[in-house]
N, C-alpha and C positions, 0 to 999 in steps of 0.2 A: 504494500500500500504506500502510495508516495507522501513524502510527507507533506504537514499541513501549514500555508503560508504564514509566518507569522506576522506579519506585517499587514498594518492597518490600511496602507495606502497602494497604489499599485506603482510599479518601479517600471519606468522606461526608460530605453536603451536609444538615446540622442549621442550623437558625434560630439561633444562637448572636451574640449582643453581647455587648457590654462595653468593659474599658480595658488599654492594653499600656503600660506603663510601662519610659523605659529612660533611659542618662544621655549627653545629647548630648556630641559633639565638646567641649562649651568646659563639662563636666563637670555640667552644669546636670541633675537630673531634670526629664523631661517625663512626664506622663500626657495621653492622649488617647482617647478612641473607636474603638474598632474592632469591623466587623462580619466574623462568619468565614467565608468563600465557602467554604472545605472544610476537613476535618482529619482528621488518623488519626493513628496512635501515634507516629510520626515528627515532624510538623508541623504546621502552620497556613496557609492562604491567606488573609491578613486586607485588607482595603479601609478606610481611614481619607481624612480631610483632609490630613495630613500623616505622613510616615513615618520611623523611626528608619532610620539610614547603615546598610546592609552591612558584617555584622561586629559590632554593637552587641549586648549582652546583652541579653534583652525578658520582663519578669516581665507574662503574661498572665493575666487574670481572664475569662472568659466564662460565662455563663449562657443559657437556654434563649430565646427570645423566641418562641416559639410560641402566645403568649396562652390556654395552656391553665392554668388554676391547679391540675389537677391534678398535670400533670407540671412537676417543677423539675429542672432536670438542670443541672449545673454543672464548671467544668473549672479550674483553677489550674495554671499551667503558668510551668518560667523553659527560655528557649531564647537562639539566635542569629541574626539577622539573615541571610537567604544571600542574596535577591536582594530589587532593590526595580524595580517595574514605573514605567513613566511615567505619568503623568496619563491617565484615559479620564471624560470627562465630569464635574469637577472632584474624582474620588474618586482615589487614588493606593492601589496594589497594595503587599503585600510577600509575604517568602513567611520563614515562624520553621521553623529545627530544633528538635524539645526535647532539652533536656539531662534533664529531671525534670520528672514533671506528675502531678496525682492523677486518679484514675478519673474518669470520666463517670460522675455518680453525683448522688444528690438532693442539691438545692439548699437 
């Protein structure tokens, strides 16, 4: 029996990049690259080189990368860290709650 969704919201799969900015352990801000494997009103599944701790505050930017110039769709979001995945083929997983984000809306 497949398991059963946990999740309140439904998660879609948009081309969305960009950068997730948060402030490591030893206080330092970090910005990096992240591409978003899924998102809905609740959160993010974002895939990066390197990932902020579990628990860390994460002020995200994303934008459309569908290489259409018609459509620009964009997302500004600050959330929380809840899990962070191991290495799969040198990309590393996380997964953001939002506390606050603005619509999916033109870029």
């Amino acid at each position: 029996m497949p398991e059963k969704e946990r999740r309140q919201t439904t998660r879609m799969q948009v081309p969305l990049i960009g950068t997730a900015t948060y402030e490591s352990r030893d206080k330092e801000s970090q910005t990096i690259p992240v591409i978003a494997e899924n998102i809905s009103e609740e959160g993010a599944y974002l895939t990066a080189k390197h990932c902020p701790d579990v628990g860390d505050r994460t002020e995200i930017s994303l934008r459309c990368d569908a290489g259409l110039k018609q459509l620009k769709i964009s997302l500004e979001a600050v959330g929380t860290v809840t899990r962070v995945d191991e290495p799969d083929q040198k990309q590393n997983g996380f997964a953001v709650g939002f506390q606050k984000f603005s619509e999916l809306g033109p870029g």
